[in-house]
C-alpha positions as CSV (number, residue, x, y, z in Angstrom):
1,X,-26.5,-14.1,-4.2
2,X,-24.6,-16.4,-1.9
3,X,-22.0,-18.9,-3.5
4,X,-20.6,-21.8,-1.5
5,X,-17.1,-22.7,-1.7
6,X,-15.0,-25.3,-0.2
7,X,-11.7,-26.1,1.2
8,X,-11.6,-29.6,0.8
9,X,-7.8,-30.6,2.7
10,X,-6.7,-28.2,5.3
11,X,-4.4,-28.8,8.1
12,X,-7.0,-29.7,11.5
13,X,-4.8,-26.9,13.8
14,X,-6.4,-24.3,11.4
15,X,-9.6,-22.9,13.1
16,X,-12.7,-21.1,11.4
17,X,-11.6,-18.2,13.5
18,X,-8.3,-18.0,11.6
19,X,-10.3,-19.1,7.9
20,X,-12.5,-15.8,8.9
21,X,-10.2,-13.9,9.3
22,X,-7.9,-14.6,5.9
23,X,-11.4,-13.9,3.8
24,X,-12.3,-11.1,5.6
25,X,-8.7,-9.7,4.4
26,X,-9.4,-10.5,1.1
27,X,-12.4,-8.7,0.6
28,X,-14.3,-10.7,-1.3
29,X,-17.4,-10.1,0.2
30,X,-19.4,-11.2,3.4
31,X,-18.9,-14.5,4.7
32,X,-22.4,-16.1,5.8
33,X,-21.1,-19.3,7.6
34,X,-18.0,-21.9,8.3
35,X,-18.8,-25.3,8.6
36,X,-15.8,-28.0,9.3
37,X,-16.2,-31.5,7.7
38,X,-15.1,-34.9,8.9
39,X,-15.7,-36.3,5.7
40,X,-11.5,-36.7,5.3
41,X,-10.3,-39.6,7.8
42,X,-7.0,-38.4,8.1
43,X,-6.5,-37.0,11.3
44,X,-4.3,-34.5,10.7
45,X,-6.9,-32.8,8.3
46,X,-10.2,-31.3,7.4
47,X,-12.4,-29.8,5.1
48,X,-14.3,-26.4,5.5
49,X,-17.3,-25.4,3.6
50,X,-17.7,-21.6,3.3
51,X,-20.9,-19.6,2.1
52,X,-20.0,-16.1,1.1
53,X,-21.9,-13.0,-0.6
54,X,-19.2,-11.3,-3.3
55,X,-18.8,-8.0,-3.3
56,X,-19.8,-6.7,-7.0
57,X,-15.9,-5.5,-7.0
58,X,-15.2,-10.1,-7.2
59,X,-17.8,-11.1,-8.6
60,X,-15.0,-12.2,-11.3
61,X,-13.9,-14.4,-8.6
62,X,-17.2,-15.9,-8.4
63,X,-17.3,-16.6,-11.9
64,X,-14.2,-18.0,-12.3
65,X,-14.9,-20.7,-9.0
66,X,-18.5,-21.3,-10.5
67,X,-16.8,-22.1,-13.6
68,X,-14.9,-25.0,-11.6
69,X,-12.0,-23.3,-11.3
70,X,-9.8,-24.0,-8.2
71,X,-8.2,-20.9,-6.6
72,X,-5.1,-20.9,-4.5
73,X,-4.9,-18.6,-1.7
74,X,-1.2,-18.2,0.2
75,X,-2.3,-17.5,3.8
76,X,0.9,-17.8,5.5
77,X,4.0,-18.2,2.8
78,X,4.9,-21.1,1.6
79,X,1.4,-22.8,3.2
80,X,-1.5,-22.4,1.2
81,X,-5.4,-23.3,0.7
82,X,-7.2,-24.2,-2.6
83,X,-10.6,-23.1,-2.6
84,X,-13.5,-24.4,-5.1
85,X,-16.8,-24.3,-5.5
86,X,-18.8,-26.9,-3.0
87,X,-20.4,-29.6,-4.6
88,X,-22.4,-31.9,-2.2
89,X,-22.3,-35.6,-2.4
């Protein structure tokens, strides 16, 4: 079962190539797609929207995000990424 998660402010210099990589280091399970949002009009900043297949080892994970919790993933210390579940306008 696929969940979609989002990152809704992440600095523009980031690139999907570099978002794919920091999940597929995590483990949590296979990533399906990236998709970058202009939905933010700051310049400096975006939002991704990620659809992922957990691993049965995270499927906590998956609870916990479908619950609407926010998770906070450290990707390069002190920067960082909050990561909840997508919820489309």
């Amino acid at each position: 079962m696929s969940t979609t998660l989002c990152i809704p402010r992440i600095d523009s210099k980031i690139t999907k190539e570099r978002i794919f990589s920091i999940f597929r280091n995590l483990n949590w399970g296979y990533i399906e797609n990236i998709r970058e949002s202009n939905l933010i009009k700051e310049n400096d900043h975006k939002r991704l929207v990620i659809k992922i297949r957990f691993n049965k080892e995270n499927m906590n994970i998956m609870m916990r995000i479908n619950q609407g919790e926010t998770i906070k993933i450290v990707y390069d210390d002190p920067w960082y990424m909050r990561v909840c579940k997508f919820i489309p306008l």
